[in-house]
NURO-771706 format. One line per 4 residues: number of its first residue (from 0); their letters; for each residue y, x negated, z of N, C-alpha, C. Coordinates in steps of 0.05 Angstrom, whole numbers. Atoms other than C-alpha are relative to their C-alpha. Example, Ala and Ser with C-alpha at 12.3 -4.5 7.8 and 13.67 -1.06 7.14 Angstrom:
// residues 2
0 = AS = -24 -18 0 -90 -246 156 24 -18 0; -24 16 -1 -21 -273 143 22 15 14
//
This chain:
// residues 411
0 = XXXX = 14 -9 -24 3554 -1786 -284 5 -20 23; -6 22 -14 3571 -1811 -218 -16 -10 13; 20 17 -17 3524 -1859 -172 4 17 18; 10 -21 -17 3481 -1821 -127 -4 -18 20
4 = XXXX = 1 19 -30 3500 -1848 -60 -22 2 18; 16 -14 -17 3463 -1795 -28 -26 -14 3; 24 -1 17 3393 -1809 -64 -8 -38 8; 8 28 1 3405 -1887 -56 -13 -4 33
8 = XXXX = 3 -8 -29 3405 -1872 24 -25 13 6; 22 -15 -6 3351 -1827 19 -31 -21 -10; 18 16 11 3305 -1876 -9 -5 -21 18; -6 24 -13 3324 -1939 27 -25 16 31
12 = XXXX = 21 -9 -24 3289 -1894 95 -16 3 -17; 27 -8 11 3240 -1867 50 -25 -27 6; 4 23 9 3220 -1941 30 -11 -6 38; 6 15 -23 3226 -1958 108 -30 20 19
16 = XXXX = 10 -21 -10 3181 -1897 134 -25 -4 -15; 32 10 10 3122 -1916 78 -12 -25 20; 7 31 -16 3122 -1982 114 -10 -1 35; 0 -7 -29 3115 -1945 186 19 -20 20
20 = XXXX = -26 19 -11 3184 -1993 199 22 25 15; -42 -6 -9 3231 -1934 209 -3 6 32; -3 5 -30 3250 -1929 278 12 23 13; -1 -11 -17 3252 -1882 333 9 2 17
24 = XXXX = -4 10 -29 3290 -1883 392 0 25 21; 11 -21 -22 3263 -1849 453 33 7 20; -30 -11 -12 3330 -1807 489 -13 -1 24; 0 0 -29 3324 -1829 563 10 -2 18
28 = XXXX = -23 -2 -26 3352 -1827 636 -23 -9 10; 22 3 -12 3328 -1875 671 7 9 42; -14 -19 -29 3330 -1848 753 13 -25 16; -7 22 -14 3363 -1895 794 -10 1 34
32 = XXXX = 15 8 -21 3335 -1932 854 -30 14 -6; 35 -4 0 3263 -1911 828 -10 -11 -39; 1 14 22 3262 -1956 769 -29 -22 9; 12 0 27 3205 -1960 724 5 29 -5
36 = XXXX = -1 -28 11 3212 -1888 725 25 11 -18; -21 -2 11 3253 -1853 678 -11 30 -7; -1 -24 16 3266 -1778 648 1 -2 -35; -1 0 39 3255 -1766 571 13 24 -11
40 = XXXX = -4 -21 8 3292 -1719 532 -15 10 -19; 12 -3 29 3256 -1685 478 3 27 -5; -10 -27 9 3276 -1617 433 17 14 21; -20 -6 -17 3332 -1605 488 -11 5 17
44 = XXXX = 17 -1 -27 3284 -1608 542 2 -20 24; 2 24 -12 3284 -1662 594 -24 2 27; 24 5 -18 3228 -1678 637 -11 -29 7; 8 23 -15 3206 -1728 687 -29 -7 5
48 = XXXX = 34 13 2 3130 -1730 676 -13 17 -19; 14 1 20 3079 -1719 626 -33 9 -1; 33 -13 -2 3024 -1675 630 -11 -7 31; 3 14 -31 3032 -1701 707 2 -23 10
52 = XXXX = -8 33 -9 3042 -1772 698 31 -4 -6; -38 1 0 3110 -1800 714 -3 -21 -28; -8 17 12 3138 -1832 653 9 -29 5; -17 36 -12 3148 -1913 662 6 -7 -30
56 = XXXX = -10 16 9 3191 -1959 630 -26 -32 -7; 15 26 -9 3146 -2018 609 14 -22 -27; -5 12 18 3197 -2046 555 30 -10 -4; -31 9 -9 3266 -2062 589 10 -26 -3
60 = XXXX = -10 27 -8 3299 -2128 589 13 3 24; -12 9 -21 3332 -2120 646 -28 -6 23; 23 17 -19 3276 -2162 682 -1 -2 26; -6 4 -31 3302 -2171 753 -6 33 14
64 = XXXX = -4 -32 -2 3314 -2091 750 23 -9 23; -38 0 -8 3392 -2118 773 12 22 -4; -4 -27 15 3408 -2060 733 7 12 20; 7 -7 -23 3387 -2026 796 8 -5 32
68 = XXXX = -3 7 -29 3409 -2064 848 25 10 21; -25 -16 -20 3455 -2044 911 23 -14 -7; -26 14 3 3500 -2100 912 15 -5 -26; -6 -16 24 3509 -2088 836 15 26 -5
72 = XXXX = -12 -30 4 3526 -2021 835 27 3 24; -21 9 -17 3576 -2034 900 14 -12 -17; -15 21 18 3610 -2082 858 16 17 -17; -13 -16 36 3619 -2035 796 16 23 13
76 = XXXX = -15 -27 -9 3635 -1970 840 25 -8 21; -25 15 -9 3690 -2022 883 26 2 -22; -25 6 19 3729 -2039 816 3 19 -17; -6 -23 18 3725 -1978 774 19 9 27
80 = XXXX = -23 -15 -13 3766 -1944 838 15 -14 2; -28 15 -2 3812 -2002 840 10 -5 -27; -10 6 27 3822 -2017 769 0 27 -24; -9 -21 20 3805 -1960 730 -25 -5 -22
84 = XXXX = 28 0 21 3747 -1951 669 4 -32 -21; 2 18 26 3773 -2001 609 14 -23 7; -14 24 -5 3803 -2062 603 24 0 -14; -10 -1 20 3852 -2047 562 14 -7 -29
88 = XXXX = -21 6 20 3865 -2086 504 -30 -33 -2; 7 35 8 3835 -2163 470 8 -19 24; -12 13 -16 3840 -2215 512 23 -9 2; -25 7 16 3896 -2245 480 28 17 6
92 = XXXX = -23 -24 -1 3935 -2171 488 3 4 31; -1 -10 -25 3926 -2144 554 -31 -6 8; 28 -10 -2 3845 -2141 562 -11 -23 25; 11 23 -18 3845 -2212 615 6 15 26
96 = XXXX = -7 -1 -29 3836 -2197 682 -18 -14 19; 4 22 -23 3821 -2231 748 -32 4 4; 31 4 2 3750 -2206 737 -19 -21 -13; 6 12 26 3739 -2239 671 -5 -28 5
100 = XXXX = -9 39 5 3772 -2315 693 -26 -3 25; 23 9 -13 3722 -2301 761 -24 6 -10; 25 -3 8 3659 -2287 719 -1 -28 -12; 1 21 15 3675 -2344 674 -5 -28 17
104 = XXXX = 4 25 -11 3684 -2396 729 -31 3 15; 30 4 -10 3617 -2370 756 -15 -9 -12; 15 8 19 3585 -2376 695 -5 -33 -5; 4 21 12 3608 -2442 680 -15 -25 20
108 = XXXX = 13 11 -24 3589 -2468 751 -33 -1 -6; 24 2 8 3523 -2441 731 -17 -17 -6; 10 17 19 3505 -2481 681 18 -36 -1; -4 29 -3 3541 -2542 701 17 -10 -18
112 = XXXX = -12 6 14 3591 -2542 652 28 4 0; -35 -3 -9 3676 -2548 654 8 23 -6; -7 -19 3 3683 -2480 623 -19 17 -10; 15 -13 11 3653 -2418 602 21 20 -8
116 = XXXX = -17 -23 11 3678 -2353 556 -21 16 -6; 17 -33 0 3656 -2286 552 2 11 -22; 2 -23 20 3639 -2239 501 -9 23 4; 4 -29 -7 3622 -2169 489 -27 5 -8
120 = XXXX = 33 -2 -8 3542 -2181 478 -10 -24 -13; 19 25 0 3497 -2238 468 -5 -7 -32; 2 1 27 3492 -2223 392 32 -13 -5; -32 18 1 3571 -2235 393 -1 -30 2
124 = XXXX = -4 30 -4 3568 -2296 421 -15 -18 -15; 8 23 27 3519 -2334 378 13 -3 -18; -22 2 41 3554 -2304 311 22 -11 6; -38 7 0 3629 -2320 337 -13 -32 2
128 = XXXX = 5 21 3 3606 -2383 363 -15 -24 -16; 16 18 23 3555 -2419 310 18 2 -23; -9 10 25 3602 -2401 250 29 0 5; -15 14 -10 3660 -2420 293 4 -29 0
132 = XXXX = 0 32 1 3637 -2493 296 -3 -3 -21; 4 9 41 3619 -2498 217 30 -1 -6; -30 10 3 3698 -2490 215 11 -10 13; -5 21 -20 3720 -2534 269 -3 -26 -4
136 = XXXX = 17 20 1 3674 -2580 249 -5 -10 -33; 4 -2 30 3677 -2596 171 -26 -15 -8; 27 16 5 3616 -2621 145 -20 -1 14; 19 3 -16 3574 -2603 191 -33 18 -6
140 = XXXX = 22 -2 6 3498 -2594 191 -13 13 25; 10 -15 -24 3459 -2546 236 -23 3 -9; 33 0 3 3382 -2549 241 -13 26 22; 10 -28 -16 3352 -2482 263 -30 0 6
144 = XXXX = 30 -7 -6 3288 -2465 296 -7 23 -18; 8 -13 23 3248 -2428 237 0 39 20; 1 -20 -13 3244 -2370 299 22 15 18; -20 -11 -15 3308 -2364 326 17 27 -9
148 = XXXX = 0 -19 0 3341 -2300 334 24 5 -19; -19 -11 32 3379 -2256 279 32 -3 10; -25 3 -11 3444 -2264 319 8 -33 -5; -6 27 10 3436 -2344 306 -1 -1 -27
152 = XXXX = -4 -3 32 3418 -2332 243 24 8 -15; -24 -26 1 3475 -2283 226 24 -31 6; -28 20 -3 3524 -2342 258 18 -26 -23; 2 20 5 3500 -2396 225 11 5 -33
156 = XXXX = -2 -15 29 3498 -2357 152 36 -3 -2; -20 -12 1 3571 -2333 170 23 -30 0; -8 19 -6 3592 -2406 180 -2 -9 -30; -2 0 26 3575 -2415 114 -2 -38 -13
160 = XXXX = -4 21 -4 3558 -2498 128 -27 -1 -9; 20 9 11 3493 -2532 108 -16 -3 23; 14 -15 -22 3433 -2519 146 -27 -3 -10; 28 -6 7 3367 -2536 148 -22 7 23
164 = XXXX = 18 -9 -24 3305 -2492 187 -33 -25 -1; 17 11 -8 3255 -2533 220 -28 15 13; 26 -17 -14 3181 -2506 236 -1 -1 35; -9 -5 -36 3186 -2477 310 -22 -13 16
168 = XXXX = 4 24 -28 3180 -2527 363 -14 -20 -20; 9 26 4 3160 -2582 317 17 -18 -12; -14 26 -1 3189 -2643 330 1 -17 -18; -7 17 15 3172 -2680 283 3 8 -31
172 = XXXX = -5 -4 26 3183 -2639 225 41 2 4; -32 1 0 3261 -2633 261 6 -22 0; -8 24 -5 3263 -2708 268 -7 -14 -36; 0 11 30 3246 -2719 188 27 18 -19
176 = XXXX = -21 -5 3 3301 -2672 177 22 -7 10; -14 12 -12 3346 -2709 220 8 -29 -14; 6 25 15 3335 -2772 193 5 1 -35; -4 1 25 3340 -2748 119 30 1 -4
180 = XXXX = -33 -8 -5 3418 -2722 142 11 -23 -11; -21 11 -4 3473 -2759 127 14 -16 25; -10 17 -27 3489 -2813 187 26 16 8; -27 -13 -12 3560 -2789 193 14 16 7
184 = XXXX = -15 -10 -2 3559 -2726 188 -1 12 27; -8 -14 -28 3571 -2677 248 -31 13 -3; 27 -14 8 3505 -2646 269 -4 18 16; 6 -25 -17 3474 -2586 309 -26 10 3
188 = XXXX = 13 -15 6 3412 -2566 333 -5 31 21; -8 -30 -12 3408 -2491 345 -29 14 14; 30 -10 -14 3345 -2465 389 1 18 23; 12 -14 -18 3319 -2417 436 -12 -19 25
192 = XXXX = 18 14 -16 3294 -2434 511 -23 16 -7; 31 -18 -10 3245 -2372 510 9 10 -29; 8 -11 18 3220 -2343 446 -11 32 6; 3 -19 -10 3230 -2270 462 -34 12 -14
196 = XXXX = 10 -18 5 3183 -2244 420 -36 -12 2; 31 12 -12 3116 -2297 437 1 -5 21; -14 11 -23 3151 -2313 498 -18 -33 6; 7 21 -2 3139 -2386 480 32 -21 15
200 = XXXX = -22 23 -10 3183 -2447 518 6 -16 -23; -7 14 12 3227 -2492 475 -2 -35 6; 2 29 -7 3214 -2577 483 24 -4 10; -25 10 6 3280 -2579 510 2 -31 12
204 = XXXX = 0 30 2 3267 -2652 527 1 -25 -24; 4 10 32 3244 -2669 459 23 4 -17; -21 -15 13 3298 -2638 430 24 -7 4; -21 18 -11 3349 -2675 473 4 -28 -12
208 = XXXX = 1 32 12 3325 -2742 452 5 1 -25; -10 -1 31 3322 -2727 379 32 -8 -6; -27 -10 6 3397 -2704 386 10 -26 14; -6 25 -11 3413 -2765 420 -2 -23 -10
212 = XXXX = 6 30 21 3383 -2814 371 12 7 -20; -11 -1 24 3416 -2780 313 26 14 -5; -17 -8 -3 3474 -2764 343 10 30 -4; -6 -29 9 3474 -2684 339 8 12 33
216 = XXXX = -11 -24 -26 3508 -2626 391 -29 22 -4; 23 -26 -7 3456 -2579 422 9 24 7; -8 -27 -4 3458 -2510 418 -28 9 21; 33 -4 -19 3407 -2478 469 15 35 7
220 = XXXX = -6 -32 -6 3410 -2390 474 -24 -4 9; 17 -2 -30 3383 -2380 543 1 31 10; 8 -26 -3 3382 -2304 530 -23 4 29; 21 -18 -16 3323 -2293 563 -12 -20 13
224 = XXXX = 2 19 -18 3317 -2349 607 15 -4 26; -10 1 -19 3376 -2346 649 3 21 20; 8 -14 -15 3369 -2317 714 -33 6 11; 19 -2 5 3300 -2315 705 -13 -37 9
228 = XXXX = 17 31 3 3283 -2398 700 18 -25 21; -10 22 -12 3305 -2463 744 12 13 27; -19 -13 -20 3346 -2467 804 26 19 4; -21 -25 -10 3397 -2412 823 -5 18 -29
232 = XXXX = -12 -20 23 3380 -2382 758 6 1 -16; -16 12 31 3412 -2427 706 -22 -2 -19; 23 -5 29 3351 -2420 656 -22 -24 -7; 16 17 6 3303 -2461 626 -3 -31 -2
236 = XXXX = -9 24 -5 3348 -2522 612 2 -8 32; -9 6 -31 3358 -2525 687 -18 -8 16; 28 13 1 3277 -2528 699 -9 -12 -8; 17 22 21 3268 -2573 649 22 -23 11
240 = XXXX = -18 12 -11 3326 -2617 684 9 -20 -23; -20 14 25 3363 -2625 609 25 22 6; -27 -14 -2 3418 -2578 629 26 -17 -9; -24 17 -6 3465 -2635 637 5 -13 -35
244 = XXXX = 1 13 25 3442 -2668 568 10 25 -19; -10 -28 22 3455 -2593 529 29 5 1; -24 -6 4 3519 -2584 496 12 27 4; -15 -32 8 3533 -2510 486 -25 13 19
248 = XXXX = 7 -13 -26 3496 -2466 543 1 37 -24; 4 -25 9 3491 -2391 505 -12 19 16; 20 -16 -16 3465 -2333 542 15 32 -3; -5 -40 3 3463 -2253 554 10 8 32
252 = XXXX = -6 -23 -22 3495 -2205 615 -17 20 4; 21 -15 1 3449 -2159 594 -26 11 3; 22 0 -11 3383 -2177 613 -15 -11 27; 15 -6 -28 3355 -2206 677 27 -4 21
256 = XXXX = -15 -13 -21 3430 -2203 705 10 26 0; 10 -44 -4 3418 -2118 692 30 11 -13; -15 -17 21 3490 -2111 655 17 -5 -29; -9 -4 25 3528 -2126 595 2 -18 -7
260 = XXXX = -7 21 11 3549 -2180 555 -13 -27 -5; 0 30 2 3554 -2251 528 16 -20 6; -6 13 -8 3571 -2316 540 -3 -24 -11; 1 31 9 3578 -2395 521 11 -17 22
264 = XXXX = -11 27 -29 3585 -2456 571 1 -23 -7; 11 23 17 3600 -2519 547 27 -12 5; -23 5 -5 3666 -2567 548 17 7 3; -26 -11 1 3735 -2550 565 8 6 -30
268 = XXXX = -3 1 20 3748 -2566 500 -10 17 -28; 17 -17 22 3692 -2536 460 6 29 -2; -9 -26 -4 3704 -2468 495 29 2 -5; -18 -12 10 3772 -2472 475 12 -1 -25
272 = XXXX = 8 -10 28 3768 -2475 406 -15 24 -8; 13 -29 3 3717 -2420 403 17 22 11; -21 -22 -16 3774 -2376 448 18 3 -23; -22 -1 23 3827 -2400 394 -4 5 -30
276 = XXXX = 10 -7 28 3790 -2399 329 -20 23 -3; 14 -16 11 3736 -2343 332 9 22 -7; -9 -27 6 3757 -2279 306 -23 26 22; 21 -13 -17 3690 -2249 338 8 6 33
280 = XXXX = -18 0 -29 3727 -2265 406 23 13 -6; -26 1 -5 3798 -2264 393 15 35 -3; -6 -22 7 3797 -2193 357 -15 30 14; 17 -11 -10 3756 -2150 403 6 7 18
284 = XXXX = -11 8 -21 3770 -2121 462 -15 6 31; 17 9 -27 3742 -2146 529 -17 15 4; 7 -20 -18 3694 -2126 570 14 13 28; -16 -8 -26 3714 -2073 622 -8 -16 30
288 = XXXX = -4 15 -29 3731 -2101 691 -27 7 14; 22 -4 -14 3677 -2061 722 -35 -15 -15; 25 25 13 3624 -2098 673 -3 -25 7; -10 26 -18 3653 -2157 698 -8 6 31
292 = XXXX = -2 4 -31 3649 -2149 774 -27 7 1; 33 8 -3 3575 -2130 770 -13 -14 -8; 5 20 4 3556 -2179 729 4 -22 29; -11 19 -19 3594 -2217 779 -19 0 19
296 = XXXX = 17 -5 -28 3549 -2190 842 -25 -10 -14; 24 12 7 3488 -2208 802 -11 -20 -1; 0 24 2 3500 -2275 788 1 -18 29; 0 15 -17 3522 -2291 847 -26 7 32
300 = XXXX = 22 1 -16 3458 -2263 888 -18 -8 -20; 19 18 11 3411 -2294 838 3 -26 3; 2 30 -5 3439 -2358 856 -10 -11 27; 7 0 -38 3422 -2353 929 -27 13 3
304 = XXXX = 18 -23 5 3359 -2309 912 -27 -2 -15; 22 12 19 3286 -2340 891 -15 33 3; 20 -26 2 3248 -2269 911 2 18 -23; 3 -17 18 3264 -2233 849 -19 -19 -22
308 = XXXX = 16 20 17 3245 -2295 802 -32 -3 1; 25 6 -17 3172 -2306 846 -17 18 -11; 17 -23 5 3151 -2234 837 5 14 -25; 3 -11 31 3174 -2223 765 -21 -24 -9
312 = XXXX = 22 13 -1 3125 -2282 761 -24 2 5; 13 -7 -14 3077 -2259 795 -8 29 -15; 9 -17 16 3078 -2193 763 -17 4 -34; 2 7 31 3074 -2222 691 -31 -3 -3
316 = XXXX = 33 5 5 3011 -2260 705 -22 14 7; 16 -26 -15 2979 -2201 742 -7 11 -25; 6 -4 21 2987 -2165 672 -10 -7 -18; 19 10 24 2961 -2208 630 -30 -9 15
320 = XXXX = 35 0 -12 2897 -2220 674 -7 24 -3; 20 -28 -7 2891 -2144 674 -11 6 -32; 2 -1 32 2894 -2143 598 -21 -14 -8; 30 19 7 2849 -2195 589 -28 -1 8
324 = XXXX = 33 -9 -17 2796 -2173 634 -6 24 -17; 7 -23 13 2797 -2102 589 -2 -1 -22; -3 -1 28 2797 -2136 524 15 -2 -13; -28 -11 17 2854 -2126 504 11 -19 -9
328 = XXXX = -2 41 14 2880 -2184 445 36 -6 16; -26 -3 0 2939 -2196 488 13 -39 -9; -3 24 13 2973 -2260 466 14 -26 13; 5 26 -27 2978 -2330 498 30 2 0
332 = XXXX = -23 -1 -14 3046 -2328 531 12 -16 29; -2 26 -26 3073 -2385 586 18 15 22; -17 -10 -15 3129 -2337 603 -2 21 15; 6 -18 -6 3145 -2279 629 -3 24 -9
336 = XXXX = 7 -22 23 3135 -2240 565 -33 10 -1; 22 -4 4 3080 -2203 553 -10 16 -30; -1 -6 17 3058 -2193 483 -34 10 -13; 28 -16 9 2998 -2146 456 -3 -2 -23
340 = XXXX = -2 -9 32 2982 -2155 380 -17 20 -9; 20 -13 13 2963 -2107 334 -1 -3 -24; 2 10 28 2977 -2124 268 3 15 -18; -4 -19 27 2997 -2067 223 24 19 20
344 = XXXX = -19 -10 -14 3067 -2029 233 -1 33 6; 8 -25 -8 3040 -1963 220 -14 7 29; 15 2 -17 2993 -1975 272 13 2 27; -9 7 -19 3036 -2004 318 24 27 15
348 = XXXX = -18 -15 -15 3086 -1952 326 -22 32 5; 16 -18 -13 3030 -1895 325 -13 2 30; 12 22 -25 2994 -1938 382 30 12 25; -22 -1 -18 3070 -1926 415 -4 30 14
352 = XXXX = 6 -26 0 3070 -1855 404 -17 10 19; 22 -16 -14 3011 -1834 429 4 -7 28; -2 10 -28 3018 -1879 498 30 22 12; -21 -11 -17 3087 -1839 507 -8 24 -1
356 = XXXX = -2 -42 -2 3069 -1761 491 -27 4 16; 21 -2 -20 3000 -1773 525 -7 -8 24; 1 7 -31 3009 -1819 583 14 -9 10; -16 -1 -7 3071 -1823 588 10 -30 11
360 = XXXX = -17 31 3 3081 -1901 581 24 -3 -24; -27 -2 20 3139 -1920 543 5 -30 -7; -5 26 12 3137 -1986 502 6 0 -33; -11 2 34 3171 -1999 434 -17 -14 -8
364 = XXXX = 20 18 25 3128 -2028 371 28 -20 -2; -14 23 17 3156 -2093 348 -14 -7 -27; 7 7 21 3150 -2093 279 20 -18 -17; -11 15 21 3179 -2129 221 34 17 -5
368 = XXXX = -1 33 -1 3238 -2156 212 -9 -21 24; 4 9 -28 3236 -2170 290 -17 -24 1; 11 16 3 3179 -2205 275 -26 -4 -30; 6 7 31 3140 -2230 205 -30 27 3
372 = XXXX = 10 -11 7 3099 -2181 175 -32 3 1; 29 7 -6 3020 -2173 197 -2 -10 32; -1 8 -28 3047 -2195 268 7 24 18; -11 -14 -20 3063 -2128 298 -13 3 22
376 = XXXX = -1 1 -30 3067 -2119 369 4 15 19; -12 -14 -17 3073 -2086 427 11 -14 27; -8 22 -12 3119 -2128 475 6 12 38; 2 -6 -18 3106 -2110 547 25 -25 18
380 = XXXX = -16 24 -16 3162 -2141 601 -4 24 21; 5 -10 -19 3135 -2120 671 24 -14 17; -18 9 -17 3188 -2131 726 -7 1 24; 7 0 -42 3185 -2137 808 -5 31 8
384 = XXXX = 10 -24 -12 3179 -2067 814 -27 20 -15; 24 -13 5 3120 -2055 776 -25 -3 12; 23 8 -12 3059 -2044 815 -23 -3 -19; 24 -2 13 2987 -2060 809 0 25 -11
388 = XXXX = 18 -24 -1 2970 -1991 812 18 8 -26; -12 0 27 3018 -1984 754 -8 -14 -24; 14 11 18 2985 -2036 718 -27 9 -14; 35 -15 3 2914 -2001 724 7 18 -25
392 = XXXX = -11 -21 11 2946 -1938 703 4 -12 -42; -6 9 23 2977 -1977 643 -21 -10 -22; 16 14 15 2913 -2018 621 -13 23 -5; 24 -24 0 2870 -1956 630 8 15 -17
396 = XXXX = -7 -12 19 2915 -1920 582 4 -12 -31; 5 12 24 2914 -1972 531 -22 -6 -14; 27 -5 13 2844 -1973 521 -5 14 -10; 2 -20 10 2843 -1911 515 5 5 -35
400 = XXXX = -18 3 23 2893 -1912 456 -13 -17 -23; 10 30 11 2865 -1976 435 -24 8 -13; 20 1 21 2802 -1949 413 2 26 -15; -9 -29 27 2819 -1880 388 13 0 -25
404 = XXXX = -8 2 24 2856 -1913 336 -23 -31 -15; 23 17 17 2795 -1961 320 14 -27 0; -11 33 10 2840 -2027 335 -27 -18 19; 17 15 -11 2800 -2085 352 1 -9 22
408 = XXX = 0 19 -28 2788 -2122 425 -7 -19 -5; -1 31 -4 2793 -2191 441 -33 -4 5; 29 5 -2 2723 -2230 441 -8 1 27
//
């Protein structure tokens, strides 16, 4: 008899669907130039509001809402008519172009570092790069934040080097693993600035010194920091004024500069090893030119550009005062994340449900793996164009929600 592939498949969801894990994704359009709003498709229907309320977005990363922007979209609809849709080819083959080498030197300007290299998303770039250096680097030891993200994880694994996780953000349980290492060998520690999913800050001071006394290279993924944190935009290291002390620079295209990709900034040297040895890079092929040149416009008005930063600031803390004034357990957060717990995954994605088919908010559950089991979430990221009166709207519908399914309020 032969093995029932089918049956093993059908289970595996089964299994995820008891657990209220399996996952959903809402089919949307979002409208342009009137972003939070968006159209939903549903049973081949499409519609732009919900029993009369307009559908919002309240669960985007693109933070700035760059995504959106003029000089963005100018950029992309410039080089698609001069260049054409794809890039054609690996970098290596054909896929380099004059977009690519000017994104890179922006990037690396950025962050204050002799070079930077691109990838094709922010998950790329950790995996190519973390188990890139485990072979570069023989003997080398990489100390992970117990919370960093499955794309570091994933790198580090794939590197296949020795590796020990340290309890998140504490210093001195990374500094007794430091100290237990081996003097000689090569070392690494691998961390987050912003902790997407508590939107907690990393010590990157603390974290410097360590690496300094025990001779280790810093990894720092500024995902969801850059553009968003310090001057012109360079991220968290850049407000915390350790930029200069951080080895390796990591970050996303994707989120608060509104389009695609990843990235690493770090020595001439370093970046060109990771160009010559990753397979993750070398075998892949580019991003298209026009991904490039808006990126490009993004970067380079966020460097010149504190008004988007101010009022995604400004918005954040608005939300969580409005939450907290209604009860609501939303959860201590420094950034500009905003994180609601609920604590059970069935829950959490019902909780989703209902806010989209009834009031036409639109926020994903974060459940498990995302984040540890008994911690689910609902992960609010308000941006510059969300109003109060959107916030009302929003709180007023989560109460709602909030008690019809009998979850608890904050004391």
């Amino acid at each position: 008899m032969s093995f029932s592939y089918r049956s093993s498949f059908q289970d595996a969801l089964a299994a995820l669907k008891r657990e209220g894990r399996y996952r959903v994704f809402a089919d949307i359009l979002r409208e342009c130039g009137a972003y939070p709003k968006a159209g939903l498709f549903e049973n081949g229907v499409t519609y732009t509001d919900n029993g009369g309320r307009p559908i919002t977005v309240w669960c985007s990363n693109d933070y700035l809402n760059m995504g959106q922007h003029p000089k963005v979209l100018a950029a992309m609809h410039e080089a698609v008519d001069a260049v054409g849709a794809g890039s054609g080819g690996t970098r290596n083959i054909s896929g380099t172009t004059h977009y690519h080498v000017e994104l890179e030197r922006e990037l690396a300007d950025l962050h204050g570092k002799e070079a930077a290299l691109l990838f094709t998303s922010g998950f790329v770039s950790n995996d190519a790069t973390l188990s890139t250096l485990a072979k570069v680097l023989p003997g080398l030891i990489i100390f992970s934040d117990e919370l960093n993200h499955a794309s570091m994880i994933e790198g580090i694994r794939h590197g296949g080097t020795a590796k020990y996780v340290f309890r998140h953000n504490d210093m001195e349980h990374l500094e007794e693993l430091l100290k237990a290492a081996n003097p000689a060998a090569p070392k690494l520690i691998a961390f987050e600035s912003v902790y997407s999913m508590e939107g907690e800050f990393s010590p990157t001071e603390k974290i410097c010194d360590l690496a300094e006394k025990y001779g280790a290279l810093t990894y720092i993924d500024e995902v969801h920091g850059v553009g968003l944190y310090g001057p012109r935009g360079a991220g968290v290291a850049a407000r915390d004024g350790t930029m200069g002390r951080i080895d390796i620079v990591e970050g996303t295209l994707a989120k608060a500069f509104g389009v695609m990709g990843g990235y690493i900034a770090a020595s001439a040297e370093l970046v060109d090893c990771i160009r010559s040895f990753a397979p993750g890079f070398i075998f892949t092929t580019s991003l298209a030119p026009v991904i490039a040149a808006g990126t490009l416009a993004s970067i380079r008005h966020l460097k010149s550009s504190d008004v988007e930063r101010q009022t995604l600031a400004d918005r954040a803390a608005m939300l969580k005062s409005k939450m907290a004034a209604a009860r609501l357990p939303v959860m201590e957060s420094p950034s500009h994340i905003v994180p609601l717990f609920v604590g059970d995954a069935a829950l959490c994605k019902s909780v989703s449900d209902t806010l989209l088919k009834d009031h036409g908010v639109y926020v994903q559950p974060i459940n498990y793996p995302t984040v540890p089991r008994g911690t689910e979430r609902l992960r609010f990221t308000p941006s510059p164009a969300h109003s109060e009166a959107m916030m009302d709207a929003l709180v007023a519908a989560l109460v709602v929600v909030w008690d019809a399914h009998k979850l608890a309020r904050a004391a």
